[in-house]
GUZA-636097 format. One record per residue (C-alpha): x, z, y. Coordinates in Angstrom, 2 decimals. Each point is the difference from the previous one (the first is absolute). Layout:
@px X	pz Z	py Y
...
***
This chain:
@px 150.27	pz 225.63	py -16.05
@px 2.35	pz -2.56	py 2.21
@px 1.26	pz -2.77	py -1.89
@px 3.32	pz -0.81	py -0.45
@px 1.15	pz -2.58	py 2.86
@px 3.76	pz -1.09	py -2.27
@px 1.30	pz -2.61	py 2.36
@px 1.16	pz -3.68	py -0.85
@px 3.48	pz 0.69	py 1.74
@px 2.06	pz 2.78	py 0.62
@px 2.39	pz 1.54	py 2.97
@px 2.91	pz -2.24	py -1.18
@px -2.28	pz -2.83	py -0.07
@px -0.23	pz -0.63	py -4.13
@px -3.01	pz -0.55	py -1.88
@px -1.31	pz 3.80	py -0.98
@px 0.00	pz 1.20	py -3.49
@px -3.59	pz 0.18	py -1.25
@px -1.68	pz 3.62	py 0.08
@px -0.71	pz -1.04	py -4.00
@px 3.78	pz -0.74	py -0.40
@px 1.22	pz 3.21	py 1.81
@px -2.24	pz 1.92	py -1.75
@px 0.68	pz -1.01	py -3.35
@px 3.27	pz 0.81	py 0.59
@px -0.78	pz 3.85	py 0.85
@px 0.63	pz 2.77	py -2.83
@px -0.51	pz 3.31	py 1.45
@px 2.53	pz 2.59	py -1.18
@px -1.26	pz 3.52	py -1.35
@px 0.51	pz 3.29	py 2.66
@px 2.85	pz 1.30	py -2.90
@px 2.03	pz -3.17	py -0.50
@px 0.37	pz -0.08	py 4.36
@px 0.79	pz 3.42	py -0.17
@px 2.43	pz -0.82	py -2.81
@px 1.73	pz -2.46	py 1.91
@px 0.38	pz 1.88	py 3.34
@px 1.00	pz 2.99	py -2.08
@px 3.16	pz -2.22	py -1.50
@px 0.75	pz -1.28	py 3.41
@px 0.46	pz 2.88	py 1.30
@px -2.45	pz -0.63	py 2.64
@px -1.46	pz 4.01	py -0.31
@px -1.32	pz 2.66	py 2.61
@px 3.06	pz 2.03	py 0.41
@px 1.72	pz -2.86	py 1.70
@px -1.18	pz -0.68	py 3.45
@px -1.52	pz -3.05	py -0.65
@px -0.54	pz -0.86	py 3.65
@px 3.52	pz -1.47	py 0.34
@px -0.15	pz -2.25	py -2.87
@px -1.41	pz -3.17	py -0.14
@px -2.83	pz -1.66	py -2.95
@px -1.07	pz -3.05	py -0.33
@px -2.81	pz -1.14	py -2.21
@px -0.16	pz -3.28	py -0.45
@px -3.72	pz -0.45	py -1.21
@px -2.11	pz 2.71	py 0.62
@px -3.11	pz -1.26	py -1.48
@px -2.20	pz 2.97	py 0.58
@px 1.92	pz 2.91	py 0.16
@px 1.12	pz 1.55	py -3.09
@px 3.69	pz 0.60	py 0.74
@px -0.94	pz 0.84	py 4.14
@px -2.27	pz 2.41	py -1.48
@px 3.37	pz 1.80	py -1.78
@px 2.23	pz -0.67	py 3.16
@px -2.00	pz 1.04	py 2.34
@px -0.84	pz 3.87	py -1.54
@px 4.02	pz 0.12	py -0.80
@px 0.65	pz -0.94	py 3.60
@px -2.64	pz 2.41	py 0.72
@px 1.56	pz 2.82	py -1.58
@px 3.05	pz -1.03	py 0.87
@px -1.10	pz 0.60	py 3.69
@px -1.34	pz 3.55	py -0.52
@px 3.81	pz 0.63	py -1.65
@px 1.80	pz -1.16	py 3.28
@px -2.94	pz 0.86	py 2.54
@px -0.03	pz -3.27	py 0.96
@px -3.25	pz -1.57	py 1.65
@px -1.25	pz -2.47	py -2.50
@px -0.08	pz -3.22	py 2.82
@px 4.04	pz 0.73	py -0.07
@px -0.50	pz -2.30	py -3.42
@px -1.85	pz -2.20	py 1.76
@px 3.09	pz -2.87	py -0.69
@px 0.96	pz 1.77	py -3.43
@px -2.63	pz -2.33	py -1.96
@px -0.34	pz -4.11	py -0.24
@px -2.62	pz -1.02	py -2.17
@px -1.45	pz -3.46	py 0.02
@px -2.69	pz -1.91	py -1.14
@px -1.33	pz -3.59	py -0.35
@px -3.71	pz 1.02	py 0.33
@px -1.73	pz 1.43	py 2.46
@px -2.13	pz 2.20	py -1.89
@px 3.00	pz 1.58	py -2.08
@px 1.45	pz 0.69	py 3.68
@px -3.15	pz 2.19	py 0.58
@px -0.76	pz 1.91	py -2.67
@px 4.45	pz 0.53	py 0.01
@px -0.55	pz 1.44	py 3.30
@px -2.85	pz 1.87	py -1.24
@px 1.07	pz 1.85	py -3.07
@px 3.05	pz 0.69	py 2.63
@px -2.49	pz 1.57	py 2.41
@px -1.99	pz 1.91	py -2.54
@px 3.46	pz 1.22	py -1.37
@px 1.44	pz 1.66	py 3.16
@px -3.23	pz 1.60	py 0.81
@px -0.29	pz 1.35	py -3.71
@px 3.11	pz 1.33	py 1.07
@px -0.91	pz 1.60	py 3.43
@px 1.32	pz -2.42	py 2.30
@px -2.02	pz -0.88	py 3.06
@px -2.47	pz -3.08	py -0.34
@px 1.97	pz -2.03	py 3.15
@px 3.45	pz 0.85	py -1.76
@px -1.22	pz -1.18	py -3.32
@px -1.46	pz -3.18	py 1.41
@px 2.94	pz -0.76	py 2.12
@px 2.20	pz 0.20	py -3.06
@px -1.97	pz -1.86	py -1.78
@px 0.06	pz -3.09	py 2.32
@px 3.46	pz 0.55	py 0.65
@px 0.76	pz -0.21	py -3.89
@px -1.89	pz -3.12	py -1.81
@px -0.58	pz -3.54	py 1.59
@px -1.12	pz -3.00	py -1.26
@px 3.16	pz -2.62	py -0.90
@px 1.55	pz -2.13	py -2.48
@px 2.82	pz 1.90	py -0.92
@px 2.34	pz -2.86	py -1.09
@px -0.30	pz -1.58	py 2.94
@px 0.29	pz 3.24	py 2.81
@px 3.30	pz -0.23	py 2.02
@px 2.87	pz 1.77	py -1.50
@px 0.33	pz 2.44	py 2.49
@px -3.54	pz 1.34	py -0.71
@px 0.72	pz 0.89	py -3.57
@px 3.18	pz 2.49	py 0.38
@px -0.29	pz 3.09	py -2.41
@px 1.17	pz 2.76	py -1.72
@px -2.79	pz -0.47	py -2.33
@px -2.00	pz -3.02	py -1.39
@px -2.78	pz 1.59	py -2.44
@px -2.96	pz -1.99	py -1.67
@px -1.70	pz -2.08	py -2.37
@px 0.70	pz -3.89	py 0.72
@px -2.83	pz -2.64	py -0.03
@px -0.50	pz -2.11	py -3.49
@px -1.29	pz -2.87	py 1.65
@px 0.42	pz -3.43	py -2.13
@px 2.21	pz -3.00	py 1.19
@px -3.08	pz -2.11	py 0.20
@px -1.97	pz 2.32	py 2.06
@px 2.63	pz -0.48	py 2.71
@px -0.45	pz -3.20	py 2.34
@px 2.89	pz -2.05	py -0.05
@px 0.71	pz 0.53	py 3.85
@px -0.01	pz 3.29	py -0.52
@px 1.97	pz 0.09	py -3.11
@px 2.72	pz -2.11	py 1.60
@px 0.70	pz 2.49	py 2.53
@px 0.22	pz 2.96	py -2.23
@px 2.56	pz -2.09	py -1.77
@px 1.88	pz -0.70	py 3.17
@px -0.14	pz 3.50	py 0.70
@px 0.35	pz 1.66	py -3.58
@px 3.29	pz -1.77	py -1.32
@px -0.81	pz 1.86	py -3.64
@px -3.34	pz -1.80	py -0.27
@px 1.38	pz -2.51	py -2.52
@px -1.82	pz -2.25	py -2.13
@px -4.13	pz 1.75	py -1.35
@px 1.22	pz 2.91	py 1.66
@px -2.92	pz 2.31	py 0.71
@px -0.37	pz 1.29	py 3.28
@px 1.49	pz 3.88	py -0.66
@px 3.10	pz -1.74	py -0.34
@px -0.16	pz -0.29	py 3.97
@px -1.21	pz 3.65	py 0.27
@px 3.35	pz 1.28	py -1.81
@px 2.21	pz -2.53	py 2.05
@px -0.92	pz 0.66	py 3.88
@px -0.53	pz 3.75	py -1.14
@px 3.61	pz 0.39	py -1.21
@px 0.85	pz -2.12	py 2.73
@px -1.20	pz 2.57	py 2.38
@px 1.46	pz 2.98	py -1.29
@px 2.24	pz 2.21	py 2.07
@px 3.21	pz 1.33	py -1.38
@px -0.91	pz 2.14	py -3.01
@px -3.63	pz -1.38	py 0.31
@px -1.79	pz -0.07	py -3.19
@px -2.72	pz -2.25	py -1.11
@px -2.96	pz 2.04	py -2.44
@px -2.48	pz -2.86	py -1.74
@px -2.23	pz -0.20	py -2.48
@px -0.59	pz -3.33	py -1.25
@px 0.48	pz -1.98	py -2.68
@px 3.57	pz -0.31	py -1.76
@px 0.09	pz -3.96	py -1.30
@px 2.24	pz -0.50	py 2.76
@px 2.54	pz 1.99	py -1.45
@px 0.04	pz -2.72	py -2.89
@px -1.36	pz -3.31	py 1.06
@px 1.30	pz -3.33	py 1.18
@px -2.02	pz 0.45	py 3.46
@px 1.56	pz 3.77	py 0.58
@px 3.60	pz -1.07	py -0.38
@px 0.76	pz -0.59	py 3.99
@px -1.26	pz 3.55	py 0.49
@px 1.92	pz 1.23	py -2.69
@px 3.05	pz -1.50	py 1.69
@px -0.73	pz 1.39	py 2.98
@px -0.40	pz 3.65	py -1.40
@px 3.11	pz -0.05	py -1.91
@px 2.04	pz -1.15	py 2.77
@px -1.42	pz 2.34	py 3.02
@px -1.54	pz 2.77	py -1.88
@px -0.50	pz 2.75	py -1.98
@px -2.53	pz -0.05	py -2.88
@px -0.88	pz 3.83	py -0.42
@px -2.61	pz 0.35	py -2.35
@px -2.37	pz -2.46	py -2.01
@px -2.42	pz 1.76	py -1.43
@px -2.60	pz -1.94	py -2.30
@px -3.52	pz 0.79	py 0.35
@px -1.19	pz -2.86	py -2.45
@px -2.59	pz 2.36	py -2.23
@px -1.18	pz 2.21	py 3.10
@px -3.24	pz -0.06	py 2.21
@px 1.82	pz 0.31	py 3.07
@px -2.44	pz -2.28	py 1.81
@px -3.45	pz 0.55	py 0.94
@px -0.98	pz -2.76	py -2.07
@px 0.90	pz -1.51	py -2.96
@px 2.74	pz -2.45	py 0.13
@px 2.28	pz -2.03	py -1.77
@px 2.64	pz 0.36	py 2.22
@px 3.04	pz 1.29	py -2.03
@px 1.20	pz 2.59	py 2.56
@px 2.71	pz 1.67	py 0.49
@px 1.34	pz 2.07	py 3.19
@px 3.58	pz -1.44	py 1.59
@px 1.82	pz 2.24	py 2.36
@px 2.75	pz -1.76	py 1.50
@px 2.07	pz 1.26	py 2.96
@px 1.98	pz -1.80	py 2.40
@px 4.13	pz 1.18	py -0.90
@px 2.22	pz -0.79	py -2.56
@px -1.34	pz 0.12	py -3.76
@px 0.39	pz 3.23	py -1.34
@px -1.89	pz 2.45	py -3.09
@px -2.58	pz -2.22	py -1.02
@px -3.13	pz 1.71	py -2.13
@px -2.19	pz -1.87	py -2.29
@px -3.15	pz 1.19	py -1.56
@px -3.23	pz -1.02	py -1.91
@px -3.10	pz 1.70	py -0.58
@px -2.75	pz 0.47	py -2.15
@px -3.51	pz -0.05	py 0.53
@px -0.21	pz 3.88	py 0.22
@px 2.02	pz -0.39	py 3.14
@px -2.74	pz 1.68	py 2.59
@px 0.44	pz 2.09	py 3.35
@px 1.45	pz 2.94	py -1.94
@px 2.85	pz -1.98	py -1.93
@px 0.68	pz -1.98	py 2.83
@px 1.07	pz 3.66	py 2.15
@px 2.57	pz 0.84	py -2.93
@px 1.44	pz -3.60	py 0.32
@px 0.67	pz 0.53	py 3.74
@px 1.28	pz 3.46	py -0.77
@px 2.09	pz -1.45	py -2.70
@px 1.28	pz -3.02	py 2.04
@px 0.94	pz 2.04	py 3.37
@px 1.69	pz 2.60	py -1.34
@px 0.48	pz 0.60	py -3.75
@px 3.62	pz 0.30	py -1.39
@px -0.75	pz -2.38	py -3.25
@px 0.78	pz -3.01	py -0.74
@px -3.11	pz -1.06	py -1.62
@px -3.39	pz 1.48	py -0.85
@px -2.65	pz -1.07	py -2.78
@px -3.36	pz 1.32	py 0.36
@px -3.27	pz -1.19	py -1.90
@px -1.07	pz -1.62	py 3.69
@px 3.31	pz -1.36	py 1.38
@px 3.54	pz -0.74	py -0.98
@px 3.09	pz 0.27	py 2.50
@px 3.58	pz -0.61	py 0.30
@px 2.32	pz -0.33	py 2.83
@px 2.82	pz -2.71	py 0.32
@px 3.06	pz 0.22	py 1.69
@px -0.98	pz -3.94	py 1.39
@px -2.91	pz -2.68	py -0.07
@px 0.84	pz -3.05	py -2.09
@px 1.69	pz -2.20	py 2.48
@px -1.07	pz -3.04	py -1.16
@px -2.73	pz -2.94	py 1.53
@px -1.10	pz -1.69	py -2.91
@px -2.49	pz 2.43	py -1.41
@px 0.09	pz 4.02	py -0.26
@px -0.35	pz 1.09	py -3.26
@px -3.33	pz 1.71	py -1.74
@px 0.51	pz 2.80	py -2.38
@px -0.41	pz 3.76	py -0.28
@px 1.74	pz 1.99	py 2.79
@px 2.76	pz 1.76	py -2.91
@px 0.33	pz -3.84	py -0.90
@px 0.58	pz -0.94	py 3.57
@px 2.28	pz 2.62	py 0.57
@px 2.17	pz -1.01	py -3.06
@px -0.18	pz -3.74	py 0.90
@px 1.84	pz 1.16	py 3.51
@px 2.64	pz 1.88	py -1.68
@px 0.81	pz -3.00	py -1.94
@px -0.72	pz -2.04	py 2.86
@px 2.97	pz 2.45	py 2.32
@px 1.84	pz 0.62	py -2.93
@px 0.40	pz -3.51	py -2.18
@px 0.46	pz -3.81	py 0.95
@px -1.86	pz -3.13	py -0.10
@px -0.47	pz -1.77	py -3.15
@px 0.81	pz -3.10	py 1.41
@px 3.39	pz 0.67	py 1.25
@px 2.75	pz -2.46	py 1.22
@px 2.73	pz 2.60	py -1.17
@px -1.22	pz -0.16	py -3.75
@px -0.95	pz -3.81	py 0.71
@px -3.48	pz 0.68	py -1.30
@px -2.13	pz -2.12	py 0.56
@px -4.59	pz -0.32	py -0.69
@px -1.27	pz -3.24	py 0.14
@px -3.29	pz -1.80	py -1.79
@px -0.03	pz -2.74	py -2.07
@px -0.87	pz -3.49	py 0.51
@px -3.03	pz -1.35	py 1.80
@px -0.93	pz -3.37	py -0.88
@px -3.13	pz -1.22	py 1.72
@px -0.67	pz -1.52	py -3.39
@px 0.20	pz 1.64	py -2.78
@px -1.98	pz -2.07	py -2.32
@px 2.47	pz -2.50	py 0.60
@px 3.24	pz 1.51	py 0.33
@px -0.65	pz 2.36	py -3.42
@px 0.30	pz -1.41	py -2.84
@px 0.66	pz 0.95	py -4.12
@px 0.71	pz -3.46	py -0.90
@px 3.93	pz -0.54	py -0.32
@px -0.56	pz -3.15	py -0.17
@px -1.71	pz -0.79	py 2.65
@px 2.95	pz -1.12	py 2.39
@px 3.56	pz -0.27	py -0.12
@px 1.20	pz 3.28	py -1.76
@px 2.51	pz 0.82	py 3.01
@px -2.87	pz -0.14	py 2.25
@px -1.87	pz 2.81	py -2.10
@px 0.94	pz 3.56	py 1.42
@px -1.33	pz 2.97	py -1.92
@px -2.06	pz 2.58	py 1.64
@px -1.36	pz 3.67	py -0.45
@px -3.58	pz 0.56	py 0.45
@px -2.01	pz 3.09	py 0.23
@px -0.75	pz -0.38	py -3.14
@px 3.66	pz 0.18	py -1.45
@px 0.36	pz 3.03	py 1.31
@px -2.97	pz 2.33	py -1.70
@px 1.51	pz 1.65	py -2.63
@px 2.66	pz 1.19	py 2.64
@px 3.01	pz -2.42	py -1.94
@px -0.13	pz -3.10	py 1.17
@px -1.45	pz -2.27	py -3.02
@px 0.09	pz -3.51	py 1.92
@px -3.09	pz -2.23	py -1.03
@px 1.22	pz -3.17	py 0.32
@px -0.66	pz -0.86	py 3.68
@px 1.98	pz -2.53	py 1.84
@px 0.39	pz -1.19	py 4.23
@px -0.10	pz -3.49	py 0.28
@px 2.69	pz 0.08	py 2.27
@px 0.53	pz -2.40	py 2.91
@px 3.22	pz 1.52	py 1.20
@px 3.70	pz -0.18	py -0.41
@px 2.11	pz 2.71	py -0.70
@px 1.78	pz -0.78	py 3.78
@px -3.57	pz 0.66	py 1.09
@px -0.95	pz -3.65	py 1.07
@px -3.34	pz -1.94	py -1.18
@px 0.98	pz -1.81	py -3.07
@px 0.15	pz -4.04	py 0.05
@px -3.22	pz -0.73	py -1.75
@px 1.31	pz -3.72	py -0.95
@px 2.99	pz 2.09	py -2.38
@px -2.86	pz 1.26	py -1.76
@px -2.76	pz -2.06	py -1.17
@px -1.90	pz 2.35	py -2.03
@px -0.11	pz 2.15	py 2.81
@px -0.72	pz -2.54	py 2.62
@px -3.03	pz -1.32	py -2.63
@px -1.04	pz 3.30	py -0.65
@px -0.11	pz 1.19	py 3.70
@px -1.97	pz -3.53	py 1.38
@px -2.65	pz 0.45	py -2.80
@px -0.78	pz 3.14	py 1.99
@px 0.78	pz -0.89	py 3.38
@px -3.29	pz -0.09	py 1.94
@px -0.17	pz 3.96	py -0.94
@px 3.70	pz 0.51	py 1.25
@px 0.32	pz -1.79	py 3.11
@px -3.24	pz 1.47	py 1.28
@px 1.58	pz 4.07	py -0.63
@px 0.62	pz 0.80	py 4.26
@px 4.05	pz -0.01	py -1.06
@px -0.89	pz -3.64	py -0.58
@px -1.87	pz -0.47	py 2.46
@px 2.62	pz 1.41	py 2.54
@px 2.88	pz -1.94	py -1.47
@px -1.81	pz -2.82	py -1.66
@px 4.08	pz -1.81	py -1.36
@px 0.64	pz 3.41	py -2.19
@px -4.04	pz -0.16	py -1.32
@px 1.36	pz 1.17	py -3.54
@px 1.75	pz 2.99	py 1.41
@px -0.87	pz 3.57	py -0.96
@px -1.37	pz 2.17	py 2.80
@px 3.68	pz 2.31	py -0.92
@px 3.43	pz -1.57	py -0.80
@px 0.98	pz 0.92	py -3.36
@px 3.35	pz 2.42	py 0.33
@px 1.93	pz -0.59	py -3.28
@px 2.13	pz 2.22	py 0.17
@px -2.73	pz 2.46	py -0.22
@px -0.70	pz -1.16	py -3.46
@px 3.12	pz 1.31	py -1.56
@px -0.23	pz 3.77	py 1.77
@px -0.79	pz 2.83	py -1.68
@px -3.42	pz 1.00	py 2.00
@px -2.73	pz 2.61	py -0.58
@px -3.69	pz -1.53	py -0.01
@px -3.01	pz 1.40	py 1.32
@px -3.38	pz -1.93	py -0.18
@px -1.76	pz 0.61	py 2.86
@px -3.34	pz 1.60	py -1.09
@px 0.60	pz 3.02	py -2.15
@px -1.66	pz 3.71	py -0.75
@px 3.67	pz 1.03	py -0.25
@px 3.60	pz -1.05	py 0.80
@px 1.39	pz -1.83	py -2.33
@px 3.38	pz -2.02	py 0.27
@px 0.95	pz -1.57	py -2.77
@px 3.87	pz -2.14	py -0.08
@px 0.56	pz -3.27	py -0.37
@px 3.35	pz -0.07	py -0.51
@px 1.28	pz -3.16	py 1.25
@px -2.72	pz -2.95	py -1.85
@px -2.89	pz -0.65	py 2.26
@px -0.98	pz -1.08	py 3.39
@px -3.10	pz 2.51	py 1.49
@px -3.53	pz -1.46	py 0.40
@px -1.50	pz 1.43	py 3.63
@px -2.24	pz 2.18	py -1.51
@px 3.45	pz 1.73	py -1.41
@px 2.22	pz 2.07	py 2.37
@px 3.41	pz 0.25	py 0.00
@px 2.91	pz 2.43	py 0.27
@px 4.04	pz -0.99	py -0.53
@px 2.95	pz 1.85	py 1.15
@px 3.23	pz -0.35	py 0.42
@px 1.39	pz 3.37	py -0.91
@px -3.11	pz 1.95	py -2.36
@px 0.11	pz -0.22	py -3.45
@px -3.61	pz -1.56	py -0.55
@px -0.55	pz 2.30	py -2.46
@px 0.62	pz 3.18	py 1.46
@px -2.15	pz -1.46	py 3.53
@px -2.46	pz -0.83	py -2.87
@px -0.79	pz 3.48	py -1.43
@px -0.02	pz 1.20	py 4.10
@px -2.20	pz -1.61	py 0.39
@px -1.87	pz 0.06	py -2.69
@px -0.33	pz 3.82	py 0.77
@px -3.36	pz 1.65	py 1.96
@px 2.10	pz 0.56	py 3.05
@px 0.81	pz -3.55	py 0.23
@px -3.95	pz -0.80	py -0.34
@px -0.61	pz 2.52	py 2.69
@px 1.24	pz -2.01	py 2.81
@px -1.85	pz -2.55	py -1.45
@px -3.28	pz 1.80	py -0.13
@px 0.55	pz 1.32	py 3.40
@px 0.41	pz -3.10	py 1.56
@px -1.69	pz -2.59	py -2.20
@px -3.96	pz -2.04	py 0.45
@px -1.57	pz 1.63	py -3.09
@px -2.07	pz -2.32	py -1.29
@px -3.72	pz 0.75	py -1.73
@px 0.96	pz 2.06	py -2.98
@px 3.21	pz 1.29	py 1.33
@px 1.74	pz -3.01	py -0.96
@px 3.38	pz 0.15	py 2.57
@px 1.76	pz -2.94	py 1.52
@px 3.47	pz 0.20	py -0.33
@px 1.06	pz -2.57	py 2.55
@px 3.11	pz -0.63	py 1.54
@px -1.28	pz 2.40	py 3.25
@px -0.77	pz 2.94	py -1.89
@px 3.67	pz -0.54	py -2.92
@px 1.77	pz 0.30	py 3.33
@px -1.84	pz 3.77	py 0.97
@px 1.98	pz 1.48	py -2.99
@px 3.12	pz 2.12	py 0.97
@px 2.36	pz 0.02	py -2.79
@px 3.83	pz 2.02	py -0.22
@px 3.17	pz -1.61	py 0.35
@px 0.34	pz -1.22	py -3.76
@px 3.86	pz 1.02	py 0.41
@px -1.18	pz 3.52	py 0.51
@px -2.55	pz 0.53	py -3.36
@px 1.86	pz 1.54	py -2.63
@px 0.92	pz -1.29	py -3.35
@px -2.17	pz 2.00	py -1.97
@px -2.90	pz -1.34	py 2.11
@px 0.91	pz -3.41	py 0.10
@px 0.08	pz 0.03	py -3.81
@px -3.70	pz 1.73	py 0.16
@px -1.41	pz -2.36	py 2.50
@px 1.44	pz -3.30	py -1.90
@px -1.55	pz 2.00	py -3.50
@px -3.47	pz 0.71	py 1.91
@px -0.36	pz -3.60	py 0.97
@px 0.98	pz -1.41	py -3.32
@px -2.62	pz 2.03	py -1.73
@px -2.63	pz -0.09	py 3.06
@px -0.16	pz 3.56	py -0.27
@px -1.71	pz 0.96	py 3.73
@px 0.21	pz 3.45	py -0.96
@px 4.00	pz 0.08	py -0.44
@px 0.60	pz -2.66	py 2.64
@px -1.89	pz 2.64	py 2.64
@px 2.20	pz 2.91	py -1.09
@px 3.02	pz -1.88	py -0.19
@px -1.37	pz -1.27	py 3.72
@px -0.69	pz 3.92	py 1.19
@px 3.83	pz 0.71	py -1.16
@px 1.22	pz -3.27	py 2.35
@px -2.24	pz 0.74	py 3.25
@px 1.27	pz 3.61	py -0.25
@px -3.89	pz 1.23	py -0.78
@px -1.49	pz 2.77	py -1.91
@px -3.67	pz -1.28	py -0.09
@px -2.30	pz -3.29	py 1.11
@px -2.54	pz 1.76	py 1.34
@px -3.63	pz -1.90	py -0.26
***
């Protein structure tokens, strides 16, 4: 058996991927999940397949060729049309040499299963798979109607850094850890022809992480997400994985019906046929089946900062709010979500003792802690605050407790980076105190919770920064209170949100702002009394069917 000759440099001159990296990255896709795919592309035999153009980005060795090439077959016989008239309907590439062979081979051995002449079929086959870097092929080599595959999961520090530099120069999206598929999706949607669609199976962090945020933005402003359909619990790969998978079709044309789905682990070759028929054709809205679960959207969530995770009837619901309801955070209402105060020391700037420095220097705060019982119960915490009410530094020599009190524990201030970067203001707090937040009305939410759970402070305490923050202008606290207080509230939440071990949520600032809420002018009395009731009792349960009532729901599906 020939060795492996994987050289040191490549055609564009870059140090090679190692044949260990490469390969560690390949995850060969079961004959039913290509078929799958192609099926909800479109890309089937009663087309004639000869005058569209498929591109597979990394063939590895041949499992989605093996699909194309008996569909193009077929497809052939349909049109009587010589098979070498597809000799430029199929692009597959390859970083290793001995993926290109055995490509070309299971190519070969297709087309003469199929009856096709051995000089036709081997012509076809060399025409159709090279060996190439994908990221880095000219533009004009990667035009398509159709991009199919299963992107490489090759590890940032696999890559060398030459290498890596230039699929950053030519992969905008590859931001930050991003792992290489992030690439794949970019220069494949980049190459799409008008109403080209995009069919991968790969893994769906991107959809939620820091590093997958470019691509998002590039999606949502070029694209149209079609389907997502999550394959988490399924063997769709040859072997076992960790991969959390999910198939993305996304087509180059305004945004239109979106379809999310999720699976189970009964989701085989036989469930995976009523999907398609289901998602081509079928008149309903959604579908729930011991294997899969389906429901289309008029729209994909428009937003960068993170797609939501939830079932597909949740999804669906969290769109209709999304179309149908505004922003929590809304200059019209002047509402506002902030977090509470970092310090860069807290075991100096807290305190209990009142006595401990001039009393007008003592400012009292809410802590998680206050906030438990869900009515604020304040425990005695106090800011030893170094500001003025005009927002200036106070004069430390017009308060000589303070000034005593903050020398004794200098050494740990002035060496905090805010120090450190401004080394006159070393007692500063890393945030300026805003007084005139103290006296608001505000909900609280500490950040780390199983549930939602804002509790009011109605106009005492400034907000520690493990607190968030909401105050408004035109809501009656109360009323915003028992909204969101309700399960439809926490669904945005739970869509959107890190879940922590446990299913502990974090209801940051990022995630408050997800939550669509009605025009508080528009809910009616009767409701506003209920909501304001809910929330003064904590009742969830009354608070969510107050909260149906207001969003105009009958249900919150799970």
């Amino acid at each position: 058996m020939a060795t492996l000759s994987f050289p040191d440099t490549d055609p564009h001159g870059l140090p090679a991927l190692s044949a260990e990296a490469v390969e560690h990255g390949e995850v060969f896709t079961r004959r039913w999940v290509v078929d799958l795919i192609l099926d909800l592309l479109g890309y089937t035999a009663d087309k004639d397949l000869c005058d569209l153009k498929l591109v597979e980005p990394a063939c590895g060795t041949g499992a989605f060729l093996t699909a194309v090439a008996s569909r193009i077959s077929a497809s052939c016989r349909t049109h009587d049309r010589p098979v070498t008239d597809a000799l430029t309907a199929v692009r597959a590439l390859d970083l290793l040499a001995h993926n290109v062979a055995r490509s070309r081979a299971v190519v070969v051995s297709q087309l003469l299963q199929e009856g096709w002449p051995a000089e036709d079929a081997q012509q076809v086959a060399s025409a159709w798979v090279t060996q190439g870097d994908y990221l880095l092929q000219p533009d004009a080599d990667h035009r398509a109607d159709v991009v199919v595959g299963n992107p490489p999961y090759i590890r940032l520090e696999d890559v060398p850094d030459d290498r890596m530099a230039a699929y950053r120069s030519a992969c905008t999206t590859m931001g930050g850890r991003a792992d290489i598929y992030i690439g794949f999706y970019e220069v494949a949607l980049r190459s799409l022809n008008p109403g080209g669609q995009l069919g991968f199976i790969c893994a769906d962090r991107w959809m939620r992480n820091q590093y997958g945020r470019r691509l998002r933005q590039l999606v949502t402003s070029r694209y149209s997400v079609d389907l997502a359909l999550v394959m988490h619990d399924v063997d769709a790969f040859e072997d076992k994985v960790s991969a959390y998978p999910a198939i993305t079709l996304i087509s180059n044309r305004a945004q239109e019906e979106a379809v999310a789905a999720d699976t189970t682990r009964e989701f085989g070759s036989a469930e995976a046929r009523s999907f398609a028929t289901w998602y081509m054709g079928d008149a309903l809205q959604s579908i729930n089946t011991r294997s899969f679960q389906a429901a289309r959207m008029p729209h994909w969530f428009p937003d960068e900062d993170s797609w939501p995770a939830a079932s597909p009837a949740r999804l669906a619901l969290l769109e209709d709010l999304t179309e149908r309801f505004r922003l929590l955070e809304d200059t019209q209402t002047g509402t506002r979500v902030g977090i509470g105060i970092a310090t860069g020391a807290d075991k100096v700037f807290l305190t209990d003792d009142e006595a401990l420095v001039e009393t007008d220097r003592l400012l009292p705060m809410a802590m998680v802690r206050d906030t438990t019982s869900g009515t604020l119960h304040w425990n005695g915490t106090y800011l030893v605050n170094p500001w003025t009410s005009e927002g200036d530094l106070v004069d430390l020599a017009a308060y000589p407790k303070l000034a005593a009190y903050f020398e004794e524990h200098g050494a740990a201030l002035r060496k905090r980076y805010v120090a450190v970067k401004q080394p006159q203001r070393w007692y500063k707090t890393i945030d300026k105190v805003d007084h005139h937040l103290t006296r608001r009305p505000k909900l609280l939410f500490p950040d780390m919770k199983l549930t939602i759970h804002p509790v009011l402070d109605e106009g005492a305490l400034y907000p520690h920064h493990n607190l968030y923050f909401i105050v408004s202008d035109v809501w009656d606290m109360r009323v915003l209170g028992g909204l969101l207080l309700s399960k439809v509230a926490e669904a945005f939440v739970e869509a959107y949100a890190v879940k922590m071990r446990g299913g502990t949520l974090r209801f940051q600032a990022q995630y408050l702002r997800k939550i669509r809420v009605p025009d508080p002018a528009a809910i009616r009395e009767s409701d506003r009394v209920a909501l304001a009731d809910a929330f003064d009792k904590r009742d969830v349960k009354a608070a969510t069917e107050a909260a149906l009532r207001v969003y105009g729901l009958t249900e919150l599906p799970d």
